[in-house]
C-alpha positions as a printed Julia matrix, in Angstrom:
184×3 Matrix{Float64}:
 208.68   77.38  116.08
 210.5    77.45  119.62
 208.05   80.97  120.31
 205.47   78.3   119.95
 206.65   75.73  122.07
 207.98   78.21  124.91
 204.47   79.07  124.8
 203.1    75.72  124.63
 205.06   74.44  127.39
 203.89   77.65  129.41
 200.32   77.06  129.09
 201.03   72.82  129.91
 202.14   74.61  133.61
 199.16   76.36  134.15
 196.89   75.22  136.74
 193.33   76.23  135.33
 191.68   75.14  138.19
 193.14   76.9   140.25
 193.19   80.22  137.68
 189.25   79.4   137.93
 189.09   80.17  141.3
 191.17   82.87  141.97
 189.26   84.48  139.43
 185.61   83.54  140.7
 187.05   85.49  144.19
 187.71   88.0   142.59
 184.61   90.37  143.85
 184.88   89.23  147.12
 185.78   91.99  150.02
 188.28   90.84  152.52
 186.38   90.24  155.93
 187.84   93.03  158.34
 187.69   92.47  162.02
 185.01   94.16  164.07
 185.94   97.35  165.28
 186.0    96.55  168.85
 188.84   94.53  167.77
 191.05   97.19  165.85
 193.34   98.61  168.33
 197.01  100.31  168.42
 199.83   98.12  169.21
 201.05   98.84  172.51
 204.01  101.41  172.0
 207.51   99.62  174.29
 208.99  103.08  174.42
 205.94  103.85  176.69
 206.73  101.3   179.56
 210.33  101.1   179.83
 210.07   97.12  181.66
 208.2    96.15  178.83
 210.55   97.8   176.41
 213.8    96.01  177.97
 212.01   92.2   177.88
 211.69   93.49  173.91
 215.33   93.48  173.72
 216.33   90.9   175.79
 213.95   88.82  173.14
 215.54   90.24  170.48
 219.13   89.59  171.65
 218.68   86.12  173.08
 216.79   85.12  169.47
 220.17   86.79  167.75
 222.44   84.68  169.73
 220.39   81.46  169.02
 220.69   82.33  164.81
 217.0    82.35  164.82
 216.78   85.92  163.15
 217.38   86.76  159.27
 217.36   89.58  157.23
 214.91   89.22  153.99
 215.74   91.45  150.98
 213.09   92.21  148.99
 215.12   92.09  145.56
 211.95   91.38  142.64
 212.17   94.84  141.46
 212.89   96.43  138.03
 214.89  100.05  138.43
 212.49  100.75  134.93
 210.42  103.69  137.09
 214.14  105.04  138.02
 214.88  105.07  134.84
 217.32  102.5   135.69
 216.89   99.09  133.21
 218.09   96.49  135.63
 216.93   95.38  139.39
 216.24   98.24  142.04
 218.62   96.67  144.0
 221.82   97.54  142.0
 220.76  101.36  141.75
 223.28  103.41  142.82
 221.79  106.79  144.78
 223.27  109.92  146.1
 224.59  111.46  148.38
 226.2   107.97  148.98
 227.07  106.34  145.81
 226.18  102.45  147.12
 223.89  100.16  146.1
 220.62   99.91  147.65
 221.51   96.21  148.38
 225.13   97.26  149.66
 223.56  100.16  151.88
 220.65   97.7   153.59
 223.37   95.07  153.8
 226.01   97.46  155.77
 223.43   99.13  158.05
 222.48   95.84  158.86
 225.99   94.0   160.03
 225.82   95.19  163.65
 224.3    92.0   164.88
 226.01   89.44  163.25
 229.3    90.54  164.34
 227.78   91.29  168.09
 226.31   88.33  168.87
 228.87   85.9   166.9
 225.64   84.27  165.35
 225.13   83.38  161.52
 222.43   86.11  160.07
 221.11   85.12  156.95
 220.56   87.3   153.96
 217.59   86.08  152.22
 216.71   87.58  148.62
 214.04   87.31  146.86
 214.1    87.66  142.96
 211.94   87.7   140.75
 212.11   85.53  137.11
 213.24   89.49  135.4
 215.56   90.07  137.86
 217.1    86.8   139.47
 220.1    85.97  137.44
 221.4    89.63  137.46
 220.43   89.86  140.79
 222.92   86.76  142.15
 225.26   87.41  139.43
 225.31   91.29  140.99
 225.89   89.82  144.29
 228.9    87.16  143.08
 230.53   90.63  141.46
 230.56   92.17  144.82
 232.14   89.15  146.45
 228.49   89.0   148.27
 229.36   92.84  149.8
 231.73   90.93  152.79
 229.43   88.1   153.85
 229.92   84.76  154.0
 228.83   83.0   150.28
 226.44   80.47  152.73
 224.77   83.22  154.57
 223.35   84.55  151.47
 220.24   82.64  149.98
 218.42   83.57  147.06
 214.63   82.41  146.51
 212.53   83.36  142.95
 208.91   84.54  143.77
 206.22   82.47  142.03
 204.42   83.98  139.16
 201.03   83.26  137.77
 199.68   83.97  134.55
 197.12   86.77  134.53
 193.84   87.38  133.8
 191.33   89.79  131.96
 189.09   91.45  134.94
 186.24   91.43  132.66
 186.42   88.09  131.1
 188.42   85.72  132.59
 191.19   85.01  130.13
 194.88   84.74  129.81
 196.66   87.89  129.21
 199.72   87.89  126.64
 202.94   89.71  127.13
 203.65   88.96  123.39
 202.73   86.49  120.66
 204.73   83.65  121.91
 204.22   84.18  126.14
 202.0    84.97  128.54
 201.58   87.93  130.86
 202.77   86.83  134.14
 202.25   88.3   137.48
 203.66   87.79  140.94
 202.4    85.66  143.44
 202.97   85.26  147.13
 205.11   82.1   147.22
 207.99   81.13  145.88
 208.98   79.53  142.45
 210.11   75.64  142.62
């Protein structure tokens, strides 16, 4: 009986209503811009002024600690033929972690502006407890333990495109999928 009442108490945190309507929008064609309106960024390296404020922004908003990094750590390795998160797979010709390689290119400006940089990561419900367990192992790859935060992205049950209803993932839970916020 717990199957049961893991699924039970799944389907109690579903918010129908708002299932309902995610699903009744689901025809609807995002509203692009007119095309008058779609138009390249402007390119700094092109107008070296404009290209120098750019940095100058970019440093003073480093020395204020207004600037994190956000790893993006959801992921299963499963396509890499690698059963645990993405961000633990090891790759050649440098045998680091993708997680240890974007957290060593990116040390520069913590160190050169003497400003906290925080490390966000974002797990998903597969991947989270490996993922900060991962992290602990590697003594947090030389950063300090409070710079590093770790946030769970939401998931939603989901639905059949045809007829509305629940998906399972087996007898006893439902199919979830991610969402674009964060789990509470």
């Amino acid at each position: 009986m717990p199957e049961r009442q893991r699924l039970v108490d799944q389907i109690r945190g579903v918010d129908f209503d708002e299932l309902e309507t995610l699903f009744g929008l689901k025809e609807e064609k995002t509203a692009l811009p007119e095309e008058s309106r779609i138009a390249a960024l402007p390119r700094p390296e092109d107008d070296p002024a404009q290209r120098q404020r750019h940095r100058e922004r970019g440093e003073q908003a480093f020395r204020k600690g207004a600037v994190a990094f956000l790893v993006v750590a959801g992921g299963q390795g499963s396509r890499l033929g690698f059963e645990h998160p993405k961000g633990m797979f090891l790759s050649d010709p440098c045998p680091k972690s993708r997680c240890s390689r974007f957290i060593r290119k990116n040390r520069g400006p913590p160190r050169r502006y003497s400003a906290p940089l925080p490390f966000l990561v974002m797990t998903s419900p597969a991947t989270d407890e490996e993922t900060r367990r991962f992290f602990g192992d590697q003594h947090h790859f030389g950063l300090p333990r409070e710079d590093v935060i770790f946030f769970c992205q939401g998931t939603m049950p989901a639905l059949d495109l045809k007829t509305g209803k629940l998906l399972m993932d087996s007898k006893a839970e439902l199919f979830l999928s991610p969402t674009a916020t964060a789990a509470p």
